[in-house]
KOLSEPA-768407 format. One record per residue (C-alpha): residue number from 0; z, y, x; chain. Coordinates in steps of 0.5 Angstrom, whole numbers, plus 2048, in hexadecimal, padded with zeros to 3 digits. Layout:
BEGIN
 seq   w   v   u mol
 NUM   Z   Y   X   A
...
end
This chain:
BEGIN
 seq   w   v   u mol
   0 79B 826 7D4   A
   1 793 826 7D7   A
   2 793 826 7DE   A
   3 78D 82A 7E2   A
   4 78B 829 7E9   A
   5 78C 830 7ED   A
   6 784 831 7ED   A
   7 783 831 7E6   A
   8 78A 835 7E5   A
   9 785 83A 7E9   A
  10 780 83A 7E7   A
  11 782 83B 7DF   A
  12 789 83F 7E0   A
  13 788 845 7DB   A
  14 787 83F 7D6   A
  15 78C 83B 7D8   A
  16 791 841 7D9   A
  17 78F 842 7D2   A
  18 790 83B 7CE   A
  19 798 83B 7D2   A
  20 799 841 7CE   A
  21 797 83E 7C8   A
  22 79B 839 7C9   A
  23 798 834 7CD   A
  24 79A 834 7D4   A
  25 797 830 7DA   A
  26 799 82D 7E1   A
  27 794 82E 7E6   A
  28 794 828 7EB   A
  29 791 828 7F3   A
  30 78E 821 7F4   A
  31 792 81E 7EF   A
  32 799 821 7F1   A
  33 79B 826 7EB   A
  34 79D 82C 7EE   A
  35 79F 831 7E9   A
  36 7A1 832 7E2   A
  37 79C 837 7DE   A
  38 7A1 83B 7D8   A
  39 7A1 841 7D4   A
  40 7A7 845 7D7   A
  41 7A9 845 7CE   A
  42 7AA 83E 7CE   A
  43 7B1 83B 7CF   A
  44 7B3 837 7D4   A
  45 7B9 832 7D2   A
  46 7BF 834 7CF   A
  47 7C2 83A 7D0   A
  48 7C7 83B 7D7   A
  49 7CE 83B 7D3   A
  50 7D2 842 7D7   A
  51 7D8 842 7D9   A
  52 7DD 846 7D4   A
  53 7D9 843 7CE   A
  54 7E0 842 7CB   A
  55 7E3 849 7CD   A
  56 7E9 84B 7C8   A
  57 7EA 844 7C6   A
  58 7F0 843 7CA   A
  59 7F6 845 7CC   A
  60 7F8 844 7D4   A
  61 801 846 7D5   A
  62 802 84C 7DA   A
  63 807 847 7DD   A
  64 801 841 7DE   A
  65 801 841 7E5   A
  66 809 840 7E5   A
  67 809 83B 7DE   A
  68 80D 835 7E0   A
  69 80F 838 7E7   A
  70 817 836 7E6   A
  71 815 82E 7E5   A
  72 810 82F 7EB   A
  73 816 832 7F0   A
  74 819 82C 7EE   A
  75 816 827 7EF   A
  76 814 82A 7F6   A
  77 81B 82B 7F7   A
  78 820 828 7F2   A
  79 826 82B 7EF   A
  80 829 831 7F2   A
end
């Protein structure tokens, strides 16, 4: 990707602007330092962010879930009664 120092960013930002639509975005540097990533807002970014409940109806969860298992938990806290 093609750095460009903040001055000529200035001075040809409609035709800079215009190339990074056509696909060929640019960084604009200060005193060599990159400083922002020029793209156009169509093009994607990384992968996309996977959402929580992409697998919504997939499983089943028991309505005793939070009790499952509580008679062998009592009586490894208290013993047998």
């Amino acid at each position: 990707m093609r750095e460009i120092n903040i001055h000529e960013a200035k001075t040809h930002l409609s035709r800079l602007v215009e190339e990074a639509v056509n696909g060929e975005p640019f960084i604009i540097a200060k005193a060599g330092k990159p400083m922002v990533k020029v793209v156009p807002l169509t093009m994607a970014e990384g992968p996309a962010i996977e959402r929580l409940g992409a697998l919504e109806g997939e499983f089943h969860i028991p309505d005793d879930f939070d009790r499952m298992g509580q008679e062998e938990i009592e009586r490894m806290f208290y013993g047998e009664e």
